[in-house]
BAVO-256169 format. One line per field, with one value per residue: x, y, z of N, C-alpha, C, CB in turn; residue in one letter. Coordinates in steps of 0.05 Angstrom, whole numbers. Glycine has a CB too. Layout:
<recs>
nx = X; ... $
ny = Y; ... $
nz = Z; ... $
cax = X; ... $
cay = Y; ... $
caz = Z; ... $
cx = X; ... $
cy = Y; ... $
cz = Z; ... $
cbx = X; ... $
cby = Y; ... $
cbz = Z; ... $
residuo = a; ... $
</recs>
This chain:
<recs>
nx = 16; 40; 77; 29; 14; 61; 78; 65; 41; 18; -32; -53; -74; -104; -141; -161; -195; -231; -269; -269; -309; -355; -394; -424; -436; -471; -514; -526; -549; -596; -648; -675; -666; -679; -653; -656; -646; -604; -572; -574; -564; -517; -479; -499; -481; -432; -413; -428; -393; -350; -352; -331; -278; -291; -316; -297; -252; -283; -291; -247; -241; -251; -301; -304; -272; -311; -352; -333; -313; -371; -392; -363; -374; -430; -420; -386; -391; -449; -491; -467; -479; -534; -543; -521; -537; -596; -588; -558; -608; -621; -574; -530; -474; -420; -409; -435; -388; -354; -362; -359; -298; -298; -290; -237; -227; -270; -253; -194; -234; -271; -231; -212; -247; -280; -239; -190; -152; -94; -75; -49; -46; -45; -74; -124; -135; -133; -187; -220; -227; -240; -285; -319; -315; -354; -399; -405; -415; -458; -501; -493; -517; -572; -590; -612; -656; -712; -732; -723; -668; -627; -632; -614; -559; -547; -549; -507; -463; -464; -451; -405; -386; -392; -364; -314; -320; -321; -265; -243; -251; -228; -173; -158; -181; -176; -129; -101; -112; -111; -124; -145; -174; -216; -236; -265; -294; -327; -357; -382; -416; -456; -479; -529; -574; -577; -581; -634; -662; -658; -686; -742; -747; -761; -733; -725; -779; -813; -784; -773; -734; -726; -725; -686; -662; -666; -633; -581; -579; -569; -526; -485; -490; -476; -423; -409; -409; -378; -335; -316; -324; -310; -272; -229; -220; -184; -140; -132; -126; -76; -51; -47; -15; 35; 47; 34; -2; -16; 4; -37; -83; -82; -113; -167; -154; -164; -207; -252; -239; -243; -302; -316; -301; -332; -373; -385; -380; -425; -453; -480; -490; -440; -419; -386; -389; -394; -339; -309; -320; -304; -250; -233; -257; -205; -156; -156; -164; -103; -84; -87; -67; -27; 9; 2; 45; 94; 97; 97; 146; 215; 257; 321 $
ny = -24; 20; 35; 39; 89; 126; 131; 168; 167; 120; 133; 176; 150; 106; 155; 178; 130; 124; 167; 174; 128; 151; 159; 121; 92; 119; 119; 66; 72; 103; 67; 56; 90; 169; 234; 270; 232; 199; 251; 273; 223; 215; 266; 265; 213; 222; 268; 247; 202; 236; 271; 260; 285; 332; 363; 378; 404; 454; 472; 495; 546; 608; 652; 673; 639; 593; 615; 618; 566; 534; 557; 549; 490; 490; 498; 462; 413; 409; 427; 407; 335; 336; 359; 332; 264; 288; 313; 261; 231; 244; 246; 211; 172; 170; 216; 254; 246; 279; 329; 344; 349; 406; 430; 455; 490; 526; 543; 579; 617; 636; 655; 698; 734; 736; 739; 764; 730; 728; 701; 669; 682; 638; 598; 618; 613; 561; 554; 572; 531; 492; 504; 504; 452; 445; 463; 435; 385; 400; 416; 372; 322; 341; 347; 298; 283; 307; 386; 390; 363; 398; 417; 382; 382; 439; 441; 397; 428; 461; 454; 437; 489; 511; 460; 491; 547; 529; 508; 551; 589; 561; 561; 619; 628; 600; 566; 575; 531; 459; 407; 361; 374; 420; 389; 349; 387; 414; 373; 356; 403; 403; 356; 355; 391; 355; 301; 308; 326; 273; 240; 273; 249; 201; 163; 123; 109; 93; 54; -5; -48; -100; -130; -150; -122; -71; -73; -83; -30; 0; -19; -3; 53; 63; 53; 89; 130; 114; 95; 131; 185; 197; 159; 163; 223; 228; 211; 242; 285; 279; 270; 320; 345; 323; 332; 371; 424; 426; 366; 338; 369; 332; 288; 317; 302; 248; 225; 237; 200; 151; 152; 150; 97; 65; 74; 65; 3; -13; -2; 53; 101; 129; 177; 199; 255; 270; 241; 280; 326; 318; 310; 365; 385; 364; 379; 437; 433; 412; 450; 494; 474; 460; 512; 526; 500; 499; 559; 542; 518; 526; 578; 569 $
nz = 0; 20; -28; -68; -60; -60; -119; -163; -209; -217; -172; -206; -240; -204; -193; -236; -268; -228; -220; -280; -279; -245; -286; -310; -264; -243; -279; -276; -229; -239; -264; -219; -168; -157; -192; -146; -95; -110; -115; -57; -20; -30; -20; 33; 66; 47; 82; 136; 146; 138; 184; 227; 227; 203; 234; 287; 251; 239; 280; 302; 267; 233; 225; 166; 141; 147; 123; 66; 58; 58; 12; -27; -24; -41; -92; -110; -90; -74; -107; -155; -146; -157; -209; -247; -244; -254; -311; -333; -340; -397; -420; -440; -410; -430; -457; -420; -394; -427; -430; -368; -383; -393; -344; -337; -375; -353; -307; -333; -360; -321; -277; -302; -303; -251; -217; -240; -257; -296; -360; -408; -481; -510; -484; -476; -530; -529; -491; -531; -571; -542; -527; -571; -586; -554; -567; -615; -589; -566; -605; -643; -604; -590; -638; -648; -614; -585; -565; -514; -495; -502; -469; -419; -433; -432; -377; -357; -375; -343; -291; -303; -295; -242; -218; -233; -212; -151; -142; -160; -110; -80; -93; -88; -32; 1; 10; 60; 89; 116; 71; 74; 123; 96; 56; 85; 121; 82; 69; 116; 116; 93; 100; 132; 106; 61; 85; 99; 54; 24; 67; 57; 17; -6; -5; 34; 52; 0; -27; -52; -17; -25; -80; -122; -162; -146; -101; -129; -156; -110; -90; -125; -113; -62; -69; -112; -79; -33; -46; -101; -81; -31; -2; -50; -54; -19; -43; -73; -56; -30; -76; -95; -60; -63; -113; -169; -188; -241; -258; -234; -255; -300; -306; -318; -370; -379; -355; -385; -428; -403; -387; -435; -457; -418; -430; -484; -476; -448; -489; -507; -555; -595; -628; -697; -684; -636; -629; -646; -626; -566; -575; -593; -548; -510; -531; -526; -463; -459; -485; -449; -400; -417; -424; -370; -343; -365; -342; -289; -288; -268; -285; -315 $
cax = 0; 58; 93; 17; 13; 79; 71; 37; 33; -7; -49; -64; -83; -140; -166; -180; -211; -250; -279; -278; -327; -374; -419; -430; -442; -498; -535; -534; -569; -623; -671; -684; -662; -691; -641; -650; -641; -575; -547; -576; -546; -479; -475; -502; -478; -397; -411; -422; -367; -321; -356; -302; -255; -293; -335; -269; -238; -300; -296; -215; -233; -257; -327; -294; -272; -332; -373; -316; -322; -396; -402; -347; -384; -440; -423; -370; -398; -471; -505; -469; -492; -555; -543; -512; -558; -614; -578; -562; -637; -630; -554; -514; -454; -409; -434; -425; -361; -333; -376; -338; -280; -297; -274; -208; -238; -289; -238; -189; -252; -279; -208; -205; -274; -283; -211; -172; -130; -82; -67; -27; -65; -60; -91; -154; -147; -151; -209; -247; -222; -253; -316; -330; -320; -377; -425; -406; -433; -496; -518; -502; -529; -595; -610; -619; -676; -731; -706; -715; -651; -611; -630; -595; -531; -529; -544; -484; -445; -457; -443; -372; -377; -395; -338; -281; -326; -310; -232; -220; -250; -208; -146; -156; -192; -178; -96; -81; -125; -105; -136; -166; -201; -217; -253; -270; -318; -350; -379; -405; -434; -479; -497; -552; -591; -570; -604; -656; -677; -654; -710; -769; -750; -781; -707; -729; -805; -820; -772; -776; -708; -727; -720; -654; -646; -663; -604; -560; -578; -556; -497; -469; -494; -454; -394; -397; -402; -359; -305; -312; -333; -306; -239; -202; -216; -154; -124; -131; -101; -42; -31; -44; -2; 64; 61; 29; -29; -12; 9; -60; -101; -78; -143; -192; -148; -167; -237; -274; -230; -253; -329; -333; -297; -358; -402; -381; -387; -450; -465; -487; -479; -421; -417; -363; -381; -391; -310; -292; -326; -290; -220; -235; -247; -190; -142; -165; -148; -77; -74; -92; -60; 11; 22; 15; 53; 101; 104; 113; 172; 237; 278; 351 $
cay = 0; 53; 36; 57; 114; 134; 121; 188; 156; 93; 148; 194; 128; 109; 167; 181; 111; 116; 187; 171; 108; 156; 172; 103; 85; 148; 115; 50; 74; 117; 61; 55; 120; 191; 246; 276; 214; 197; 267; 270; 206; 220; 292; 264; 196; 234; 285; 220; 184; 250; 283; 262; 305; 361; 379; 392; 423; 480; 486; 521; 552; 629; 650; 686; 613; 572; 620; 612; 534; 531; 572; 528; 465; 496; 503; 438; 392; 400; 429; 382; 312; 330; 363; 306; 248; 297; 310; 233; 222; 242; 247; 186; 172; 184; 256; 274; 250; 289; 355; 345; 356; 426; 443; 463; 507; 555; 556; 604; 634; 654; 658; 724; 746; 744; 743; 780; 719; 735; 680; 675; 682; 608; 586; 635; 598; 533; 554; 578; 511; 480; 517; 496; 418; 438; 474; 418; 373; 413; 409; 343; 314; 348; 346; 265; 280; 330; 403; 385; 355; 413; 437; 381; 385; 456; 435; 399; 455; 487; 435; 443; 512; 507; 458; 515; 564; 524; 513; 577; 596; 545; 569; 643; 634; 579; 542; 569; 502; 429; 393; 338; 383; 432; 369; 346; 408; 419; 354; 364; 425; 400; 340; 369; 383; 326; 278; 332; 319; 246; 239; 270; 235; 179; 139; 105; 91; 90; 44; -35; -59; -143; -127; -149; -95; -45; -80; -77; -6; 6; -24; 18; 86; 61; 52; 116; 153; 110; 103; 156; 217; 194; 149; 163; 244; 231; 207; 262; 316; 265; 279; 346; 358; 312; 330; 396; 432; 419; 347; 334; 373; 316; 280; 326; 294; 221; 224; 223; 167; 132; 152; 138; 71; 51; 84; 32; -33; -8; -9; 77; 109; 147; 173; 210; 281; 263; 238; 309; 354; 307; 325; 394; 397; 360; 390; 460; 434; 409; 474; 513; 456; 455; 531; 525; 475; 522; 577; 543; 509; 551; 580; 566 $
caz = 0; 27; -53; -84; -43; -67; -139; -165; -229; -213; -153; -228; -257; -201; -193; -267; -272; -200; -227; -295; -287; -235; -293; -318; -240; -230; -308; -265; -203; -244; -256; -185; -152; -179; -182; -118; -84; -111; -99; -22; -9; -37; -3; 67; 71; 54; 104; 146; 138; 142; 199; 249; 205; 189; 251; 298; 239; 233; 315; 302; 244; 225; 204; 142; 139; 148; 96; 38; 59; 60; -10; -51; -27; -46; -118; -116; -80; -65; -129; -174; -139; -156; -233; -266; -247; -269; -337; -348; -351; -416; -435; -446; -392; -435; -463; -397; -384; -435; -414; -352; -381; -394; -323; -339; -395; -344; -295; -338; -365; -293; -259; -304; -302; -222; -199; -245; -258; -324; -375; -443; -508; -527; -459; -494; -560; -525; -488; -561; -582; -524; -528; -594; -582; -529; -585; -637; -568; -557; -619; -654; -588; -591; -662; -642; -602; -574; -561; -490; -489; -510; -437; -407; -439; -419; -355; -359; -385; -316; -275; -301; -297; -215; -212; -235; -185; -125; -146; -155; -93; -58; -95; -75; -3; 25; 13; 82; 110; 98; 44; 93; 133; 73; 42; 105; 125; 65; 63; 146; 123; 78; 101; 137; 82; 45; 103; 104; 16; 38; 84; 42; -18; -10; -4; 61; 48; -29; -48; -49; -28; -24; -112; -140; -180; -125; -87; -150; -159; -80; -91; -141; -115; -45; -85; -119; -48; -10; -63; -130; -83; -16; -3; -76; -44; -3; -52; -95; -39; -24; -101; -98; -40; -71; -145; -177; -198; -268; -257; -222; -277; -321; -289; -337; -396; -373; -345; -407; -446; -386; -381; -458; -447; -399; -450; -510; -467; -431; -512; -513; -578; -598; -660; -702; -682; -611; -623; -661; -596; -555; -589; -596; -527; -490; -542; -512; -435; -468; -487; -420; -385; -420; -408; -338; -339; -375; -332; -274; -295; -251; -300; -312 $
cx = 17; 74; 61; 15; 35; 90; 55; 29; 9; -36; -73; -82; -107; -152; -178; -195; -239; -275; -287; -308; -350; -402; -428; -449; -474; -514; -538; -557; -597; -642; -685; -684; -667; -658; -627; -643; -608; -558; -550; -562; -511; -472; -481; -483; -440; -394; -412; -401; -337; -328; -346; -279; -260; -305; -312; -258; -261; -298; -270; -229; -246; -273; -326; -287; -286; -347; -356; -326; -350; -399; -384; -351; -412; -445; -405; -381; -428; -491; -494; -480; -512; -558; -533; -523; -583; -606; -583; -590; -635; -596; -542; -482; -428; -398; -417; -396; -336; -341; -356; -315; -269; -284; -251; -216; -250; -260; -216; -210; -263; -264; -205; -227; -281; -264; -195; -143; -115; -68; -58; -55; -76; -79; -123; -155; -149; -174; -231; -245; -239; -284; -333; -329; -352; -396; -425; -425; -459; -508; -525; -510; -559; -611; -614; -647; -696; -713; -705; -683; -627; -612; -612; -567; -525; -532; -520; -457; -437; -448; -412; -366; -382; -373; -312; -285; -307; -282; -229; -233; -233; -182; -149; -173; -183; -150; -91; -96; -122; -128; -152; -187; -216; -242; -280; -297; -335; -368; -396; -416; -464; -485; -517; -574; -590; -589; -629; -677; -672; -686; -733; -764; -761; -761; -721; -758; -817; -806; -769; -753; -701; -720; -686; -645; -653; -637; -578; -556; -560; -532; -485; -470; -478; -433; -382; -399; -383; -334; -300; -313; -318; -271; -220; -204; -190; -137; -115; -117; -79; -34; -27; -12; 34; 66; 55; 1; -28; -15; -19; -79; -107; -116; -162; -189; -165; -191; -247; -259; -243; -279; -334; -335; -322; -377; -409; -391; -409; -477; -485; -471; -464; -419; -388; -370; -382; -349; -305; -294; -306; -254; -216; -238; -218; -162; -150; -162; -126; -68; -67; -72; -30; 28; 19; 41; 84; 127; 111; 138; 202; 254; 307; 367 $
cy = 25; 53; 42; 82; 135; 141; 149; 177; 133; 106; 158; 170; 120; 120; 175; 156; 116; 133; 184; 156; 118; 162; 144; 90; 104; 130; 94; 46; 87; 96; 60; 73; 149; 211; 260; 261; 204; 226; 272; 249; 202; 241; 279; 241; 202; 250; 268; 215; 205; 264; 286; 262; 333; 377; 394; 409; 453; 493; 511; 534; 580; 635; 653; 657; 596; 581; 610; 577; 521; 535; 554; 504; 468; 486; 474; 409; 384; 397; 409; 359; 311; 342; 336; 281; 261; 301; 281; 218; 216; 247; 229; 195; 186; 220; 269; 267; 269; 316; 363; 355; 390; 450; 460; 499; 537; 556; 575; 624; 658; 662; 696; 745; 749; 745; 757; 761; 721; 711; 686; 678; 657; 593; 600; 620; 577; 531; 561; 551; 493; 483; 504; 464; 420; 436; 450; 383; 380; 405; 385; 319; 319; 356; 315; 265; 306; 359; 399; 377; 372; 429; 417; 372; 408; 458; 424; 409; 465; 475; 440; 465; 516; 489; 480; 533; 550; 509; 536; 595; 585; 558; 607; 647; 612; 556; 553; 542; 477; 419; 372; 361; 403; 413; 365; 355; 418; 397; 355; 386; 414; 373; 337; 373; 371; 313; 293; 329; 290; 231; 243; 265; 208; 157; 119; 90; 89; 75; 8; -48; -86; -146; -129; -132; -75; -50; -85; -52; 9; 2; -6; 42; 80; 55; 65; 135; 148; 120; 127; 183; 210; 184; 164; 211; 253; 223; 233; 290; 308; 276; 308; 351; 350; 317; 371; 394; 420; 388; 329; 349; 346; 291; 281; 308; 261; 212; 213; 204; 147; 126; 135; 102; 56; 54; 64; 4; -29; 0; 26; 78; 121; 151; 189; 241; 281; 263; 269; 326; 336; 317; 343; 404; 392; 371; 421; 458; 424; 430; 490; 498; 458; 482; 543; 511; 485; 544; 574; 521; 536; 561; 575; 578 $
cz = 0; -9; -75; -80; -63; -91; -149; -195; -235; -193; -179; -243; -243; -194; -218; -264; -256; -212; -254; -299; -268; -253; -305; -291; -242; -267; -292; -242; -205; -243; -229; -166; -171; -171; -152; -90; -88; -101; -63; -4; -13; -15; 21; 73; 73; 82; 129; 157; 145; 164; 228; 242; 206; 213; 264; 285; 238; 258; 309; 281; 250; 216; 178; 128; 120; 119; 58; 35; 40; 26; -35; -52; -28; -81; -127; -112; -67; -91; -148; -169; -154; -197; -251; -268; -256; -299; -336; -348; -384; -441; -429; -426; -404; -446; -443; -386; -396; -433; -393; -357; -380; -365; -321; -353; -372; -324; -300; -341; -339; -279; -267; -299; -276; -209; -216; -257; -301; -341; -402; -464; -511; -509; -469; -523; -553; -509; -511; -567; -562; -527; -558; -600; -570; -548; -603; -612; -572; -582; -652; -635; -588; -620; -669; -636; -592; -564; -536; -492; -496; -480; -412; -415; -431; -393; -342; -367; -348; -302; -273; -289; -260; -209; -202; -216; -170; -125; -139; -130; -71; -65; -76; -45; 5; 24; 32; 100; 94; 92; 54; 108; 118; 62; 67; 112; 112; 69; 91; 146; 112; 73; 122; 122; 69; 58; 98; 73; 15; 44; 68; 20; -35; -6; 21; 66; 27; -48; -34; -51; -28; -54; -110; -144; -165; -107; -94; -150; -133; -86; -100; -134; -79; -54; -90; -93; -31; -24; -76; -109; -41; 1; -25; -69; -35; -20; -68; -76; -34; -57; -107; -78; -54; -92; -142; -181; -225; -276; -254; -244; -309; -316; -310; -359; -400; -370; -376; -421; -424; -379; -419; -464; -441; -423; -471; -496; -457; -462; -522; -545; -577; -620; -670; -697; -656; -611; -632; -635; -580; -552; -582; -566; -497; -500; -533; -482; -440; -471; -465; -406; -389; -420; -383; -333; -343; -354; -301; -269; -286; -279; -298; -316 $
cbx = -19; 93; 116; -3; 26; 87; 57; 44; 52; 13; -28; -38; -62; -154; -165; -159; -197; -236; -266; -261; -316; -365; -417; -405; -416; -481; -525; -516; -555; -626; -673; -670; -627; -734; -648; -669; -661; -569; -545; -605; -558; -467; -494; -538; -495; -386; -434; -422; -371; -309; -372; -297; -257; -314; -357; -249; -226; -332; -286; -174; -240; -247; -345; -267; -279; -354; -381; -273; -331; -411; -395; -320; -376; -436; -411; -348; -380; -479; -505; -450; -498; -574; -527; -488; -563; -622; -549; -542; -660; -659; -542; -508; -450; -410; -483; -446; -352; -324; -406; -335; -274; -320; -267; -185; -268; -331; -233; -176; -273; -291; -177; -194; -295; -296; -193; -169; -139; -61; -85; 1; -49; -35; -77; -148; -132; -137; -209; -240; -193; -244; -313; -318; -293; -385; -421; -362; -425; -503; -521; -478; -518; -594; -598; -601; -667; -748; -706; -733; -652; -619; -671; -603; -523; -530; -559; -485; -470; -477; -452; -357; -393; -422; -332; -275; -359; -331; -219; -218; -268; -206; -136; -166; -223; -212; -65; -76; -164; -89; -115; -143; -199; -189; -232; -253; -314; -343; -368; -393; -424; -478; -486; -545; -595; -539; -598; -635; -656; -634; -710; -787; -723; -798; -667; -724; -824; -821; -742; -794; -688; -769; -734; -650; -656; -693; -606; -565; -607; -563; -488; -474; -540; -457; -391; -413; -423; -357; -299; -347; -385; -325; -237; -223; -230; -148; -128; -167; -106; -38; -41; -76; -14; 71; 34; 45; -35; 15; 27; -60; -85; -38; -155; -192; -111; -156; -253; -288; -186; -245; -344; -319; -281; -371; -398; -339; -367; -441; -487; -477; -489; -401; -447; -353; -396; -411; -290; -311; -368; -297; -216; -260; -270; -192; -142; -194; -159; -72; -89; -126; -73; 21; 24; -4; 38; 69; 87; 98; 168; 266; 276; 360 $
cby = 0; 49; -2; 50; 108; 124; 92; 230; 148; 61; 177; 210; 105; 99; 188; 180; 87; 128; 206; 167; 76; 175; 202; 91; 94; 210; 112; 45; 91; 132; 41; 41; 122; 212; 252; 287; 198; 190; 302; 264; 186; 238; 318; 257; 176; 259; 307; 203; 174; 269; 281; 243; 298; 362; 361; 375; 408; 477; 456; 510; 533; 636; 669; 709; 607; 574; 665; 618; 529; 551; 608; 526; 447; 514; 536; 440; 391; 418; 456; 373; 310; 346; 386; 299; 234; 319; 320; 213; 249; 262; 267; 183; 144; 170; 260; 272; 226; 278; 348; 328; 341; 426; 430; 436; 486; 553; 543; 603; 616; 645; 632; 726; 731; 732; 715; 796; 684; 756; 663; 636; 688; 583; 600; 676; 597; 512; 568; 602; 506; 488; 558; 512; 398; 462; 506; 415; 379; 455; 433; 331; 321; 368; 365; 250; 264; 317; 434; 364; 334; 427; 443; 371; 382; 478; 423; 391; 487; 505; 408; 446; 533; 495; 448; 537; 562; 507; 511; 601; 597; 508; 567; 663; 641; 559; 541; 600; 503; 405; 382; 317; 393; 432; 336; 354; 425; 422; 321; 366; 454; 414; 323; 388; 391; 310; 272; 370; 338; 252; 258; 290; 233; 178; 156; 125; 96; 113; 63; -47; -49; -165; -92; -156; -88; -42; -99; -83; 1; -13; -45; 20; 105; 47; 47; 130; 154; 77; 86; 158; 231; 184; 116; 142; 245; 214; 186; 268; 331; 217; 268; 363; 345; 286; 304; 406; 463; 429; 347; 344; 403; 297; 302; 359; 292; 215; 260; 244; 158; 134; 192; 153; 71; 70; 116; 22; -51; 26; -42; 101; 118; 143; 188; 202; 301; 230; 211; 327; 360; 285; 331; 402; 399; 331; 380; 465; 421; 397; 486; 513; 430; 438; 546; 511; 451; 537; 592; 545; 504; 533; 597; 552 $
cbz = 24; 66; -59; -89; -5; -59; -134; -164; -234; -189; -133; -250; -261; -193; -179; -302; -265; -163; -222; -302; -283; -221; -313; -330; -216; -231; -346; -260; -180; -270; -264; -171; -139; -167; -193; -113; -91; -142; -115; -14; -16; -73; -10; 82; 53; 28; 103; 130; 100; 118; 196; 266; 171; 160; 273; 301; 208; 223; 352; 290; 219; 216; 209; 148; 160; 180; 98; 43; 92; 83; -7; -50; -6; -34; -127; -100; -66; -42; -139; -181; -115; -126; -237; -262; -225; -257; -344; -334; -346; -414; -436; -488; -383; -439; -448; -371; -383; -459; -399; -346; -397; -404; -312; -364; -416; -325; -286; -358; -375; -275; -269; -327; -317; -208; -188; -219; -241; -320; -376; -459; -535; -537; -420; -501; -587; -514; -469; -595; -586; -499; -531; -616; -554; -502; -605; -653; -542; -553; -620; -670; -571; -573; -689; -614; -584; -545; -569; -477; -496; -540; -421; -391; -466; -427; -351; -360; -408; -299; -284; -327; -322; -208; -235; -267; -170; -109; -175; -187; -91; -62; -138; -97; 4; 20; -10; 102; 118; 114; 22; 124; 157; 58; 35; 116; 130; 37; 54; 174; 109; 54; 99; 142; 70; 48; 143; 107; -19; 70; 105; 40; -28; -41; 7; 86; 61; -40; -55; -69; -16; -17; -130; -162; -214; -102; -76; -175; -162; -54; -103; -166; -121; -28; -103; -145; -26; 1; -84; -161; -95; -20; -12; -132; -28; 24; -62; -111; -5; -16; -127; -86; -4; -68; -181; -200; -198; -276; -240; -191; -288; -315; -262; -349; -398; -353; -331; -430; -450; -367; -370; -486; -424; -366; -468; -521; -444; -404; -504; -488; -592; -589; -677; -730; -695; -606; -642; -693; -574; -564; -616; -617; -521; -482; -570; -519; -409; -488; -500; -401; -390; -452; -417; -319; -361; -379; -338; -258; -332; -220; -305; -322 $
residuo = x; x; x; x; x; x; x; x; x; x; x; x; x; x; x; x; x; x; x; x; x; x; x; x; x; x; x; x; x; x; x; x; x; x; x; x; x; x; x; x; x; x; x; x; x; x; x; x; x; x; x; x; x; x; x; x; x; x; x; x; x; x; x; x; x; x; x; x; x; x; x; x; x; x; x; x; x; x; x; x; x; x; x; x; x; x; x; x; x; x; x; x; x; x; x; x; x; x; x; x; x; x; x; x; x; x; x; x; x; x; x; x; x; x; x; x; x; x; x; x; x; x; x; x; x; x; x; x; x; x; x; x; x; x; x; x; x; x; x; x; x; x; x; x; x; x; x; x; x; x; x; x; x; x; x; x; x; x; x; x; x; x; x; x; x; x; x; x; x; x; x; x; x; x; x; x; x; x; x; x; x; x; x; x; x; x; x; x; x; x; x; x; x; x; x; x; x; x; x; x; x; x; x; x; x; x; x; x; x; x; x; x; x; x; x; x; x; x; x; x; x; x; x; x; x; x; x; x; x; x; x; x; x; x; x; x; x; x; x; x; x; x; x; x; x; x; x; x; x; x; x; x; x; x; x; x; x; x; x; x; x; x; x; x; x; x; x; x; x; x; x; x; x; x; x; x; x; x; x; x; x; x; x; x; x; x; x; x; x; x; x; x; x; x; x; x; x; x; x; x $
</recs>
């Protein structure tokens, strides 16, 4: 274990997989669980599980603190749960895994637009480049089917775009607090209301769990909480903490080869403009990605 630990190579390797294969997991657990049910139980059941981490850590901590906390697991970690099993109603696992990738993308976009943060040119031509994998997404996705479904692809647009929020609030408020309790406290804030949309959702008396496939469905949506959004967490600040930002962005690159992966054997369509947006947009976080990558290289 202390030689995977150690390993940031083989660490980069399962957390792309763990995360990659969360959206194949969340298409598994829909027949049986409605949106709001899968993200209440993710969000409460972490806050759970980490709440003799995070409670202690909010007692030391600073209101100025707690609200930055509160507001980046807000936008990171509470509102998504519940956006992306509502999208995959009607967008294919993979779709969204490569949506996802757009993360990289809003976070220059917004870094400059609410922080002021300054980036090269080409980091702006691989976000147009990015952007237009998305549009070539949106709308050879939704000229498949009803225009409804052009609402949740840009549902999952935002999703990303709430991701890069609650980064770049972490990067600019919140690296003077370690990354365990950081994680930690978001998830004991809001698993409060989590148990709370938990509770009237019918999870505990509207659902028949003597059914197989209700006890298949369970399975997998405790899997993706314990493991995808829970354990491989720590893994992901041990890598933060021993490599780079840059190094650790490599993640976005990986995810969707790995959601579409699931997507093929789980027998979803993919077609050839699906692969072109795809391209177009991970060649656009290569871009963003490799002049950071760049600049913070020491000079000689």
């Amino acid at each position: 274990m202390k030689q995977i630990l150690q390993n940031k190579f083989l660490l980069l390797l399962i957390i792309s997989i763990t995360w990659g294969s969360s959206f194949i997991l969340i298409k598994k657990t829909l027949p049986v669980f409605d949106p709001y049910q899968i993200g209440a139980f993710r969000a409460g059941l972490s806050g759970l599980l980490l709440a003799f981490i995070g409670f202690p850590a909010l007692r030391r901590m600073k209101k100025k603190d707690i609200f930055w906390i509160a507001l980046s697991g807000l936008f990171g970690n509470f509102l998504v749960v519940f956006i992306f099993p509502f999208a995959q109603r009607e967008v294919s696992s993979s779709l969204a895994g490569i949506i996802n990738a757009l993360d990289p993308i809003f976070t220059l976009i917004l870094g400059a637009l609410l922080f002021g943060i300054r980036s090269k040119i080409i980091q702006y031509l691989g976000a147009v480049i990015g952007f237009a994998g998305a549009l070539i997404l949106v709308y050879t996705s939704g000229s498949e089917s009803s225009d409804s479904h052009y609402f949740y692809i840009v549902l999952l647009i935002i999703g990303a775009a709430l991701y890069a929020i609650s980064a770049l609030i972490v990067e600019k408020k919140l690296t003077h607090i370690k990354s365990s309790e950081l994680a930690s406290s978001i998830y004991s804030i809001w698993m409060i209301p989590s148990l709370i949309i938990l509770g009237f959702s019918g999870f505990f008396t509207e659902i028949d769990y003597s059914q197989p496939a209700t006890l298949e469905s369970l399975g997998y949506l405790v899997f993706l909480t314990v493991v995808s959004t829970t354990l491989v967490m720590f893994l992901f600040f041990k890598l933060v903490q021993d490599t780079s930002a840059v190094f650790v962005s490599s993640i976005s690159l990986l995810i969707p080869v790995i959601a579409v992966f699931w997507g093929i054997l789980d027998g979803e369509k993919f077609t050839l403009w699906y692969a072109l947006g795809g391209i177009l947009v991970l060649i656009g976080v290569y871009f963003i990605r490799d002049e950071q990558e760049k600049a913070e290289k020491p000079s000689e």
